[in-house]
N, C-alpha and C positions, 0 to 999 in steps of 0.2 A: 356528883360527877357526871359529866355529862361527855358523849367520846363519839368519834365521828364515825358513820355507819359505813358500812361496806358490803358490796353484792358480789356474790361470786357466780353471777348467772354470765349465759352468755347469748343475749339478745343483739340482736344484727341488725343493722338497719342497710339493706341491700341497694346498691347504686350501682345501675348498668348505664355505662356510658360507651359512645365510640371511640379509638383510639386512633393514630396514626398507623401506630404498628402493634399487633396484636403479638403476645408473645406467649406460649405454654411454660406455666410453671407447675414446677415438681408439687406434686402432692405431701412431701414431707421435707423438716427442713437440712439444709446439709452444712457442715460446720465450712466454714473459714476462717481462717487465721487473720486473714486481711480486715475482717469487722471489727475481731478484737483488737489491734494495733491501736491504740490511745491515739484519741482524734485531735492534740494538742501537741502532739509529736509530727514527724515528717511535713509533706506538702500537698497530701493527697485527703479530702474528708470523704470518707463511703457512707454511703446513704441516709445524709441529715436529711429529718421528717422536717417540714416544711406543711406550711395549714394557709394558703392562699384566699386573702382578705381584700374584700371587697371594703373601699367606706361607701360607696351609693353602688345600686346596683347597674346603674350606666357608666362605670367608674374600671376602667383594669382593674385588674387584682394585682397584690402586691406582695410578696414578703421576703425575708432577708434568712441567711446563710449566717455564721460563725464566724467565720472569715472573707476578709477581700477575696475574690473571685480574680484570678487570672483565667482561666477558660474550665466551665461546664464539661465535666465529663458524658454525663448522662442526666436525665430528668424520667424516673419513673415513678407509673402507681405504685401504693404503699405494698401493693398485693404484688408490684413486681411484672404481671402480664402485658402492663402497658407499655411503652418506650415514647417519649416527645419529641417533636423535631423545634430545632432553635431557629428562631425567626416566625417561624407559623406559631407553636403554642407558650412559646416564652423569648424574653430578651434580658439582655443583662448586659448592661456596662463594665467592661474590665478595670480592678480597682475598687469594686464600689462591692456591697453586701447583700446588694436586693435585684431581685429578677422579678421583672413585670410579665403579668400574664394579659395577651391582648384579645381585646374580639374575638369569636370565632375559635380560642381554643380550645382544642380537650381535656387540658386538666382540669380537675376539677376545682373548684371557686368555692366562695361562701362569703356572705354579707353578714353581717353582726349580728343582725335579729335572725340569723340559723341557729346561733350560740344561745340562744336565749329561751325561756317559755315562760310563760304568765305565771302569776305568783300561786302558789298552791297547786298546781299543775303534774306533778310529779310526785314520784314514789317519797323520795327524799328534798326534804325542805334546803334550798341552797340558792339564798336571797341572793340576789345579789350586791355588793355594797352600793351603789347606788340609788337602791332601792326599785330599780326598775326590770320588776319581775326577776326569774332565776337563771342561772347557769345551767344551759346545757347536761343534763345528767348521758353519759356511755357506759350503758352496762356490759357491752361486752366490747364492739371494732366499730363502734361510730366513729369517733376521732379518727381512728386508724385509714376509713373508709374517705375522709374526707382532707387527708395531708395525704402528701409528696416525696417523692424522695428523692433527693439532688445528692448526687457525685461530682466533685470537683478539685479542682486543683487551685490552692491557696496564694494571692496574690503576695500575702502575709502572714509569715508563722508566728510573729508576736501574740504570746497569749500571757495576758497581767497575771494568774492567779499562777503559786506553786503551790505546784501537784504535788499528789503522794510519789514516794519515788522506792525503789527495793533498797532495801537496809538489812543483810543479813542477822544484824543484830538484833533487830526488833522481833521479830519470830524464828529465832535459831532453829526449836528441835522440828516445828513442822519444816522450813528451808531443808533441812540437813537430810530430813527422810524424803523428801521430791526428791533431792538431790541424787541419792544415794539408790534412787528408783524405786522405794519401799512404799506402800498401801499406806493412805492415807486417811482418816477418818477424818469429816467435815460435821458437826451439825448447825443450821439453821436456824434461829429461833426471832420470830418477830410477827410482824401483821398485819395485812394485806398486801402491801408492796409485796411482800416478800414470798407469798404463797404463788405471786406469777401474775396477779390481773391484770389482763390489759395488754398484755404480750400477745403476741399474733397466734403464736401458738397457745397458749393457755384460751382463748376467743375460737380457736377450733378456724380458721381463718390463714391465707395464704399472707406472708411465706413463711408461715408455721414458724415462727422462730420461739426459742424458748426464751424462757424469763432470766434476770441476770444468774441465780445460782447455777444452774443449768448452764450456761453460757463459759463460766465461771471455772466448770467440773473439766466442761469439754476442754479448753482452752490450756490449762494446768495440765492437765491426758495429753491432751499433743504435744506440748512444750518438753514436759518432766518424761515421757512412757513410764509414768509411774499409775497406778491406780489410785482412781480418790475417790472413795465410797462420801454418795451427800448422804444428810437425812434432815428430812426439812419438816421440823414440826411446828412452824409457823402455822398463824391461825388469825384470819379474817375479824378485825375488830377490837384487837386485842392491843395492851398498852402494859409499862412496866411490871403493874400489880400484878397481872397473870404468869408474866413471864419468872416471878420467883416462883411460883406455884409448879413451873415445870421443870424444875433443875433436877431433881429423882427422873426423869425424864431422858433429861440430856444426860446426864450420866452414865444411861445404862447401855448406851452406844461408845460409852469410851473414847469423847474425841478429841483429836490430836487437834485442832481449832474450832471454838466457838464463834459463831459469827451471832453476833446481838444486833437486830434490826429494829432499835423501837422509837418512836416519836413522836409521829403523824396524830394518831388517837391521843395521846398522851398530852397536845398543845391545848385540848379541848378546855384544861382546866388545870391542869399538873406543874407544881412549880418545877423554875428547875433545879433549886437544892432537892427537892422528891425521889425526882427525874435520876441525878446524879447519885444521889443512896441507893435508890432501886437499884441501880445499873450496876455498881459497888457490890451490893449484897448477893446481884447472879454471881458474878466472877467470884468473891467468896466461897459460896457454898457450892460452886462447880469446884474449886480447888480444897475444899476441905476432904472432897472425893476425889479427886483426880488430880494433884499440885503440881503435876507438869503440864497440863491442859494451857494453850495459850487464846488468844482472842484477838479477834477485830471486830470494833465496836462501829456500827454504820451511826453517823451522824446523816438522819432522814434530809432527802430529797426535802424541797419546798412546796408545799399547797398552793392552788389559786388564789392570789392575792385580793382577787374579787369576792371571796366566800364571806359572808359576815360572821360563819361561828371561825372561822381560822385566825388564831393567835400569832401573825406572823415572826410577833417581835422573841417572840419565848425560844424560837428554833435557832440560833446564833447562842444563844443563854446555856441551850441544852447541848448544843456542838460543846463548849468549854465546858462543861462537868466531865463530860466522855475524854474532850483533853487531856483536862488533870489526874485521869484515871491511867494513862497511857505510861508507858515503860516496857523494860525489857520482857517479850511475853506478853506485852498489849500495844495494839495498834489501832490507829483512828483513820476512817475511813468516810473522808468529812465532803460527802456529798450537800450539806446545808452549802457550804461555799461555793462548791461548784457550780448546783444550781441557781445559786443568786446571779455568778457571773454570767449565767448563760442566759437568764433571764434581761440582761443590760441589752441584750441586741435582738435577742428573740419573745415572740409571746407566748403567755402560758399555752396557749391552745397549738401550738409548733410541737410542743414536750408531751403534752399529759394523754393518756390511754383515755381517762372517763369524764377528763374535763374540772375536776376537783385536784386530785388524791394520787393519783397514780402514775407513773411513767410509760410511753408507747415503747414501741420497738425498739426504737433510737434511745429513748432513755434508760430502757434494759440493758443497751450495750453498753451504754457511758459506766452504769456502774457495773457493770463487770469488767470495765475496763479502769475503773481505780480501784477495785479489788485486785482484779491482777497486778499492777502497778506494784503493789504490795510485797507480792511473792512471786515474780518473774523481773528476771533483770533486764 
C-alpha cells in the first residue's frame, strides 16, 4: 500500500512586492461571521483566493471568480496588507467570471513554469501527468504567497450543486444541546487536511486564519453561546486502517459528534468497498461505547488532477459508501462534489494550500462552511 506523503513543516517562500496601498494587519486572526456565511448563498463572495496566470510571460494575467461579477468589492493580498486599485492593477467585464491583470500591476502574477520544477527536484516525487517534470511542492504559504483575494458582488446567484442544508433530524441530540446552550464535545479524527496544513494560520503567516475545525468551533460559539470543546486527533499521513486503531481514543473524550475526515491517503490504493467498511467499523465500535454518539462523515476535498499517483476516479466511489452509511445520527458532508464543481470554473492552484493535497484559506472556509450548513439554520 502505497499513501500519499504529507509535511507539516512550515517553509515560506517570502515575496516583497510594492502595493498601491499599503495596509497593517493584525498580528492574530479575528473571527467574523461574514466569512463563514456559505459562499452559495446571498450576493456577496468574501475573499475567493484567486492564483493569477500568465500563458506567456508577455501575456496579462488572467483568472476567474465563482460567479459573474456584477462589481469588484475589493482585490487584496492573500496576507490582506495589500489593497488593488481597478483600472491600474486589474479589470473585469460585468457579467463575465474573469478579471485580467494588466502591465505594470502589483498583484502578484505567475506563469506555468512557476508551478512546475524538474523531475526529481524535490523532497516528494509529484510527476506531473504529462510527464513534464513536477508540480510545484508548498510546504508551508507558497500558494498562499502567490493568490489573491477578490470580494465581490454576484452578477449571478445560480449555483447547480445542492448543498448540504440543516435537518434537525439528522443530528437531533448534538442540535438539541447547541440549542439548549449546553457544552458540546466535538472530536476530530482524519489526515492531514484536517490537522490544519496550509491555512494561513497553521503556516505561522498573515491573516492567521485558522484551519476549517477551528473555524467551525468558533462559528457554532457565536451562533449557539453554547461551548463546544474540539479535540483534534487527527494525524498527517494517515488513512482508514489507522483511524480504527484510534477509536479507544476517541472515546475517552466522550463525544457528542464524531467528525471522520479520511480519503485523500486512502485513494493511493484503497478500494472503496475497504474504504466503506473501514469507515462502518469507526462508527460501530465508537457506539458500542458511546451509542448515542452521532457523526459527520467528510467525503475529502479533490487532489490535483495533475498528480500521476492520484486516483481521481475512486473519490466519487468513496463519497457513496459514506452515503449509504448516512441516517438518523449520521451525516455526509460531501466536499468530493463540491470541489469538482468548483473545479468546472476555477484551477487547482486558485484552491490548494501546497499545490497537491490540501485546501488554502479559502478552502478552509468552504468546508467549514458545509460543516456548518449542517448544524446552523
Amino acid at each position: 500500500m502505497r499513501t500519499l506523503l504529507v509535511v507539516a513543516s512550515c517553509i515560506l517562500i517570502a515575496k516583497t512586492l510594492p502595493a498601491q496601498e499599503q495596509l497593517e494587519v493584525p498580528q492574530k486572526w479575528t473571527y467574523s461571521p461574514e466569512l463563514l456565511k456559505p459562499f452559495w448563498r446571498g450576493d456577496l463572495v468574501e475573499q475567493e483566493s484567486v492564483l493569477f496566470l500568465k500563458s506567456k510571460p508577455e501575456e496579462p494575467a488572467r483568472g476567474k471568480v465563482l460567479f459573474p461579477i456584477e462589481e469588484v468589492i475589493s482585490v487584496r493580498s492573500s496576507a490582506g496588507d495589500k489593497i488593488y486599485q481597478e483600472g491600474i492593477d486589474y479589470q473585469y467585464d460585468v457579467g463575465t467570471r474573469e478579471l485580467i491583470i494588466p502591465a505594470g500591476s502589483e498583484i502578484v502574477t505567475s506563469v506555468a513554469s512557476d508551478l512546475r520544477r524538474p523531475a526529481n527536484s524535490q523532497r516528494h516525487q509529484l510527476t506531473h501527468r504529462d510527464g513534464n517534470g513536477e508540480i510545484l511542492f508548498g510546504s508551508g504559504l507558497d500558494y498562499h504567497q502567490m493568490q489573491t483575494s477578490v470580494t465581490y458582488k454576484k452578477a449571478n446567484s445560480t449555483w447547480p450543486l445542492m448543498m448540504p442544508e440543516y435537518d434537525a433530524s439528522v443530528l437531533p441530540i448534538t442540535l438539541q444541546k447547541l440549542q439548549d446552550q449546553q457544552e458540546i464535545s466535538i472530536v476530530l479524527l482524519g489526515d492531514s487536511i484536517s490537522t490544519g496544513c496550509n491555512a494561513s494560520g497553521w503556516g505561522g503567516g498573515a491573516p492567521y486564519q485558522p484551519p476549517y475545525q477551528d473555524l467551525l468551533v468558533q462559528h457554532l460559539q457565536h451562533h449557539y453561546q453554547a461551548k463546544v470543546k474540539l479535540t483534534n486527533l487527527s494525524v498527517g499521513g494517515k488513512s482508514t486502517p489507522w483511524g480504527l486503531t484510534m477509536i479507544e481514543k476517541v472515546t475517552e473524550h466522550k463525544p457528542d459528534l464524531v467528525i471522520l475526515a479520511f480519503g485523500m491517503n486512502d485513494s493511493a490504493g484503497r478500494s472503496a468497498e475497504e474504504y466503506g467498511q473501514n469507515t462502518a467499523k469507526m462508527i460501530k465500535a465508537t457506539r458500542d461505547v458511546l451509542p448515542q454518539t452521532e457523526f459527520i462523515l467528510i467525503a475529502t476535498m479533490l487532489g490535483n488532477r495533475d498528480w500521476t499517483r492520484l486516483h481521481h476516479e475512486i473519490f466519487p466511489l468513496y463519497r457513496n459508501e459514506l452515503a449509504a452509511l448516512c441516517e438518523p445520527g449520521i451525516a455526509l458532508a460531501d466536499m468530493t462534489s463540491v470541489w469538482n464543481q468548483l473545479l468546472k470554473w476555477k484551477k487547482d492552484a486558485d484552491l490548494t494550500g501546497n499545490g497537491v493535497n490540501h485546501p488554502n484559506d479559502f478552502g478552509h472556509r468552504i468546508y467549514a462552511q458545509v460543516l456548518a450548513s449542517l448544524l446552523i439554520k
